[in-house]
C-alpha positions in Angstrom: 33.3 51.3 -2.9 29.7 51.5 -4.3 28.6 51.4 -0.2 30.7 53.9 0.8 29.8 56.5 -1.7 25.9 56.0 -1.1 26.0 55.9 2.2 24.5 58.9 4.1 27.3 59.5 6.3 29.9 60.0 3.3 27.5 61.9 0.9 26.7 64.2 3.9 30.2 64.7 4.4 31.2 65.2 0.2 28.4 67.4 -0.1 26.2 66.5 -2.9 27.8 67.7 -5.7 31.4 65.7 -5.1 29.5 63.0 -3.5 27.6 62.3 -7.6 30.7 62.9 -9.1 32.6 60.5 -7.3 29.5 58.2 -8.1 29.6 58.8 -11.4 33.5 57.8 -12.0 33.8 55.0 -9.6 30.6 53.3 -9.1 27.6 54.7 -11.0 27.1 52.3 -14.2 25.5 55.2 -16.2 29.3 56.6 -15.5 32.5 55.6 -16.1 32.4 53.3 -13.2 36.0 52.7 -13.4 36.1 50.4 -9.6 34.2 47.8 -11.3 35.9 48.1 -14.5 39.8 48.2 -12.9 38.5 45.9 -10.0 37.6 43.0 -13.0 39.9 43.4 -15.4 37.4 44.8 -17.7 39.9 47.9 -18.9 42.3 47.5 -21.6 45.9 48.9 -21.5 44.6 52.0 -23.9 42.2 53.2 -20.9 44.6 54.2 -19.1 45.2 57.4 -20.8 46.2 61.2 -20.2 43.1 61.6 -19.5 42.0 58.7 -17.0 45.3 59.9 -15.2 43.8 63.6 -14.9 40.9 62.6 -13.5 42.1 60.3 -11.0 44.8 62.7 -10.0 41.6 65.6 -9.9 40.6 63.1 -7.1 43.4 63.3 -5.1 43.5 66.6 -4.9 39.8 67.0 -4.3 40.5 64.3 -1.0 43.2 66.3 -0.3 41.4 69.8 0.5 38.2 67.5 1.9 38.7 69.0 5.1 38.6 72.9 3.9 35.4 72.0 1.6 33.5 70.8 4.3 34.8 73.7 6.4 33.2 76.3 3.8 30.2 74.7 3.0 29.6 74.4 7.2 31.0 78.2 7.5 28.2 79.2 4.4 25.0 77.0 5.8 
């Protein structure tokens, strides 16, 4: 995961600002980095909280509209 959200083509695709917060709560060590921490057993059954689950599910929704943002930010360059 930590490839696909440094790579160009995804970060140029996110736009900068979704691309680092992505970063930040999957990959980035200085951030939650919750894919190494899920991916290795690291995270205890009190991490997964109310507000673990709202940020994952902000996620979603944010991949879910991907196609619009990219739209606007294209439409506004």
């Amino acid at each position: 995961m930590g490839d696909i959200l440094y790579s160009e083509f995804v970060a140029n695709a996110l736009g900068p600002d979704i691309t680092l917060h992505f970063q930040a709560l999957f990959s980035d060590p200085r951030g939650l980095n919750l894919r190494n921490e899920m991916a290795h057993g690291l995270l205890g059954p009190s991490a997964f909280d109310d507000h673990l689950a709202r940020l994952l599910i902000h996620c979603l929704l944010v991949l879910g509209v991907w196609k619009e943002l990219t739209k606007k930010r294209d439409v506004e360059s």
